[in-house]
C-alpha positions as semicolon CSV with decimal commas, in nm:
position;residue;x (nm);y (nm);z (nm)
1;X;-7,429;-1,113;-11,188
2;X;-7,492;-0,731;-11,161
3;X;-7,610;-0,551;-11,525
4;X;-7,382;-0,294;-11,592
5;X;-7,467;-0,011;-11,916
6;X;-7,137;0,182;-11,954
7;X;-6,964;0,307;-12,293
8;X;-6,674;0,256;-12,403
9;X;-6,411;0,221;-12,708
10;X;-6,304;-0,028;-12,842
11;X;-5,946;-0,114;-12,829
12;X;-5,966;-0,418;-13,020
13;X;-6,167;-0,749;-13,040
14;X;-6,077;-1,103;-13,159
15;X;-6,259;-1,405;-13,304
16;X;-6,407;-1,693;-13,038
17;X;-6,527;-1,984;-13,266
18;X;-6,724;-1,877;-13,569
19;X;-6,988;-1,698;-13,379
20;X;-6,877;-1,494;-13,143
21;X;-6,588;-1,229;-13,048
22;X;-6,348;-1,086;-12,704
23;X;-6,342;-0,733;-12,733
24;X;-6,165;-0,541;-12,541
25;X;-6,326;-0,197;-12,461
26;X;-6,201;0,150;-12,280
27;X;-6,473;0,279;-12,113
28;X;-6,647;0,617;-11,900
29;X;-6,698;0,388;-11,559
30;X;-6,469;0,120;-11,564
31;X;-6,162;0,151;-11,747
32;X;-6,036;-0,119;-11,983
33;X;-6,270;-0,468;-11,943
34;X;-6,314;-0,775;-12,203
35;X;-6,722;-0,872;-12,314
36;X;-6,745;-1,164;-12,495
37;X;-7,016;-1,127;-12,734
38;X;-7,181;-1,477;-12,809
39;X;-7,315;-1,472;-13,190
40;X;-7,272;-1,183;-13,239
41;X;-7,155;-1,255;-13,588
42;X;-7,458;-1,436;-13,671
43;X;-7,670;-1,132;-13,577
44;X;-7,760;-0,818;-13,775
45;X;-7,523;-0,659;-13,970
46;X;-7,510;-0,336;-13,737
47;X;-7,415;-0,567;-13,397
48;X;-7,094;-0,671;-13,573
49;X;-7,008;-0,421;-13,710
50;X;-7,007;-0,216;-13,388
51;X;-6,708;-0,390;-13,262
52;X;-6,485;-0,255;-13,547
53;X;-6,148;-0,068;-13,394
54;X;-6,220;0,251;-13,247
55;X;-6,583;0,244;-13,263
56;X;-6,710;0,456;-12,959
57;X;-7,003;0,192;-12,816
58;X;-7,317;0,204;-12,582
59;X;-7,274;-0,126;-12,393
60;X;-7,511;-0,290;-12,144
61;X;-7,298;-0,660;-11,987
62;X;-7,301;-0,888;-11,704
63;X;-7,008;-0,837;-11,478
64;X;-6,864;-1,147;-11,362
65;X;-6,704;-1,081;-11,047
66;X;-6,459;-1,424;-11,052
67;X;-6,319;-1,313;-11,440
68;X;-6,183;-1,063;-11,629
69;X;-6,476;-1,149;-11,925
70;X;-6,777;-1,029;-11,900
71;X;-7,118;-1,156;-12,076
72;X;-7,212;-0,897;-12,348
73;X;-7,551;-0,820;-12,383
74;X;-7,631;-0,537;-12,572
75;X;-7,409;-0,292;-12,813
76;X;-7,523;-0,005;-13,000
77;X;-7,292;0,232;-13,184
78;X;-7,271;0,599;-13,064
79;X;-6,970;0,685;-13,351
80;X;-6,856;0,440;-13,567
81;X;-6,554;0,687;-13,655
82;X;-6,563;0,498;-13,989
83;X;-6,326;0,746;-14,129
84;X;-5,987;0,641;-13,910
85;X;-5,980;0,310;-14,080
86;X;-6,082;0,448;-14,421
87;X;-5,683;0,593;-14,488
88;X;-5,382;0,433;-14,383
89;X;-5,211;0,740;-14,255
90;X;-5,522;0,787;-14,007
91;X;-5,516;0,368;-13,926
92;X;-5,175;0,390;-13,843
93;X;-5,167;0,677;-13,646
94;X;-5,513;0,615;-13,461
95;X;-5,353;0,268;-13,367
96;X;-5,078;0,410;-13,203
97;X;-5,316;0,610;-12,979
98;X;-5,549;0,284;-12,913
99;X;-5,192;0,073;-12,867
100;X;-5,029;0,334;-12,588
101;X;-5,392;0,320;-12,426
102;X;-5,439;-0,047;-12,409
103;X;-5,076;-0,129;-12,286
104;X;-5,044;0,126;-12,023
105;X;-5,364;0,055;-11,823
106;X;-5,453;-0,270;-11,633
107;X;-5,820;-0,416;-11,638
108;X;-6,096;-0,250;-11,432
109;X;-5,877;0,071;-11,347
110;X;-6,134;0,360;-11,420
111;X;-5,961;0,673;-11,579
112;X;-6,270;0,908;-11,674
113;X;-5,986;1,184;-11,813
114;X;-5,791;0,945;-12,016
115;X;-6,165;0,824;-12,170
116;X;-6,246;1,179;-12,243
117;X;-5,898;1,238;-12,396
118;X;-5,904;0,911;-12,620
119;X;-6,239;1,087;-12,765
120;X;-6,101;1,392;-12,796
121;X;-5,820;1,259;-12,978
122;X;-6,004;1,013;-13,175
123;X;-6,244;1,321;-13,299
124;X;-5,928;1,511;-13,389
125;X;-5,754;1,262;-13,598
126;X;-5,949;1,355;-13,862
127;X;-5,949;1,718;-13,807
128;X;-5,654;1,817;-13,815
129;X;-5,288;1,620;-13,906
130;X;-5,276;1,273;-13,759
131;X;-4,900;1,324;-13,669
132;X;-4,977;1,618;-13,455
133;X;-5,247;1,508;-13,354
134;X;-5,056;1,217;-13,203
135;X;-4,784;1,444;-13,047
136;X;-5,034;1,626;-12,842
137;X;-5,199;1,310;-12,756
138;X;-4,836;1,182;-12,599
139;X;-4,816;1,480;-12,383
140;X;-5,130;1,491;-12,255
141;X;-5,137;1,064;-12,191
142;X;-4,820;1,141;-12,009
143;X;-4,942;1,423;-11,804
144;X;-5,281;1,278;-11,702
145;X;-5,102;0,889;-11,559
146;X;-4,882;1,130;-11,365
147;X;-4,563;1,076;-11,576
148;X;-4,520;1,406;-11,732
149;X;-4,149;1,495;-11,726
150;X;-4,056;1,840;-11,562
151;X;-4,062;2,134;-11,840
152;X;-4,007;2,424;-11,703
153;X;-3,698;2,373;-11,470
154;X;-3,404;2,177;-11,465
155;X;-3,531;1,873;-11,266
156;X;-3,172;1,875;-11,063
157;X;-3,096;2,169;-10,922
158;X;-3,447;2,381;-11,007
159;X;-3,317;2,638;-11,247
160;X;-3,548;2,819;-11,526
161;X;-3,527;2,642;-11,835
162;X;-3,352;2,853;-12,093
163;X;-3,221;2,836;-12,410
164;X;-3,065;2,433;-12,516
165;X;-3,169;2,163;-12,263
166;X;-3,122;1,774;-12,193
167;X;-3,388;1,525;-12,167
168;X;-3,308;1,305;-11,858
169;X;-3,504;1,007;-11,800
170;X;-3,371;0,876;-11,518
171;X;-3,436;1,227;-11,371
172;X;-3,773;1,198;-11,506
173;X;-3,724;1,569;-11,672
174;X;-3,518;1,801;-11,865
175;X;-3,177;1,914;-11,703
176;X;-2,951;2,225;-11,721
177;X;-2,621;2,223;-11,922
178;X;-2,445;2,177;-11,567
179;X;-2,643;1,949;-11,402
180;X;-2,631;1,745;-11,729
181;X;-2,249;1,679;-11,674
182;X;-2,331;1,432;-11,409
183;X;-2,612;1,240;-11,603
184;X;-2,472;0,925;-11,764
185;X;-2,711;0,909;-12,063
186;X;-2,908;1,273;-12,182
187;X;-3,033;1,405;-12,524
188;X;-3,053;1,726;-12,630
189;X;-3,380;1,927;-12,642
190;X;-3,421;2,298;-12,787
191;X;-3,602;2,589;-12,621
192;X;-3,851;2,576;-12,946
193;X;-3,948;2,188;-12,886
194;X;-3,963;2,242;-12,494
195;X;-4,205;2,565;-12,584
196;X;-4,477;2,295;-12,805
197;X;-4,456;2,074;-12,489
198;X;-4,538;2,308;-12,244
199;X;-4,805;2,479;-12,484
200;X;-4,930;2,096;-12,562
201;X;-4,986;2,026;-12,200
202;X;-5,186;2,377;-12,138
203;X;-5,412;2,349;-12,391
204;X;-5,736;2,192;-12,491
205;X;-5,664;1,943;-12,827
206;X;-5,798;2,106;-13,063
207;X;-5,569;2,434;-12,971
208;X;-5,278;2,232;-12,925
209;X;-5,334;2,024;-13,277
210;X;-5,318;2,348;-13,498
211;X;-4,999;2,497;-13,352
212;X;-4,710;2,533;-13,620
213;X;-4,422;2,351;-13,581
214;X;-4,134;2,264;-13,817
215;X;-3,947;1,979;-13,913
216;X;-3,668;1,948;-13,704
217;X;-3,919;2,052;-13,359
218;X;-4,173;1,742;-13,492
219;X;-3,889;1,530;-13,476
220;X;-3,757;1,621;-13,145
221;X;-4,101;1,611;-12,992
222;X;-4,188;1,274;-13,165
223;X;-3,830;1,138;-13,037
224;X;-3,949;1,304;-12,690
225;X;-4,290;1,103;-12,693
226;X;-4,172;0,769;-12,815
227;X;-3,863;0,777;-12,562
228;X;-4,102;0,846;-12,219
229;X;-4,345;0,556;-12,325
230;X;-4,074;0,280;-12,354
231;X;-3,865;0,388;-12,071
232;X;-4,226;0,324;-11,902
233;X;-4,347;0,039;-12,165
234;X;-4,013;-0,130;-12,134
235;X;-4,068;-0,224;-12,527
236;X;-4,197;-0,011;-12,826
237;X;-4,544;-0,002;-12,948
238;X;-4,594;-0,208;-13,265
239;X;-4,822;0,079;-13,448
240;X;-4,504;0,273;-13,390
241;X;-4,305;0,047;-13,622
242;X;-4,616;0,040;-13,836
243;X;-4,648;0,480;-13,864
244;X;-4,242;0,420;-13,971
245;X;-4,247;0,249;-14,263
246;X;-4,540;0,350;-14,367
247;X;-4,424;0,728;-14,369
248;X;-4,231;0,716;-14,689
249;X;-4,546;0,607;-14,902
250;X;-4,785;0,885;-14,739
């Protein structure tokens, strides 16, 4: 078995027996992969408690090439990012990040962008408003697996997007008011929301997170985000349901 240091965040982790736990980590070098982590939970304090929800980890494992577990060995925390499970607005919303992340990629499928994006958005959860936060996250998730709907130009016939729009999934884009006659199933989308997309995808998270927008564009663009990841996911996220009815009490 080959020794493999990596790091990694964790996604989430589960209990094996009274001693030990699966986690299941997103890391720099290999993409998603399960460590089991044999007493752990008899161990110091610190060991444990470095396989709490988003923690950001410095791993060292055996890689078992004939499984999809692999034999922990050695975890250290880098960030505990103790403060995303400390409020429930920023649990439910960091969930729904760690949720779209785990259920989009397969095992051992390295994505060094989509690691460097989870920590971006992970460090600006707490910066700046989780719900925004989150928006900018969708756009950029969707733009860096390559399924990004066309902005800019009606994904038909290739004319400037102006004014009122309509979201086309099967077209994988946003369509003209002509083109849009011969869609069977479109929903509307305004210049302003189509604006925040395109200035979401262009720029860095933190730029992206502080842009202004009002009620009726966060709704559009939340509809926008939620709508491209189950036409993809085939089923909702559960931290969606979760962010939901939760809303009302934050």
């Amino acid at each position: 078995m080959a020794i493999i240091k990596d790091e990694g965040y964790v996604l989430k982790r589960s209990l094996i027996r009274e001693t030990s736990l699966l986690v299941t980590l997103f890391t720099r070098s290999n993409g998603k992969i399960k460590i089991l982590l044999k007493g752990i939970r008899t161990s110091k304090r610190s060991q444990s408690a470095a396989c709490e929800p988003f923690t950001h980890l410095a791993i060292v494992y055996y890689e078992k090439l004939k499984s999809d577990i692999h034999l922990g060995s050695d975890v250290g925390i880098l960030n505990a990012h103790s403060e995303l499970r400390s409020r429930l607005d920023l649990l439910s919303h960091t969930s729904y990040v760690t949720e779209s992340v785990d259920r989009l990629f397969s095992f051992h499928d390295p994505q060094a962008d989509v690691f460097t994006l989870l920590g971006d958005t992970y460090r600006a959860m707490s910066q700046f408003k989780p719900e925004q936060v989150v928006r900018v996250f969708g756009v950029k998730l969707l733009q860096k697996v390559g399924w990004l709907p066309v902005l800019t130009q009606c994904a038909v016939c290739g004319t400037q997007a102006f004014g009122q729009m309509f979201l086309s999934l099967r077209q994988g884009g946003v369509v003209c008011h002509i083109c849009e006659r011969r869609e069977p199933q479109t929903t509307p989308i305004s210049a302003t929301t189509l604006q925040s997309l395109v200035f979401f995808r262009d720029h860095s998270m933190d730029e992206a997170a502080q842009r202004d927008v009002e009620e009726s564009t966060a709704r559009e663009l939340e509809d926008f985000g939620q709508r491209f990841l189950r036409f993809h996911l085939d089923y909702p996220l559960r931290s969606s349901k979760f962010i939901t009815e939760l809303r009302p009490l934050l």
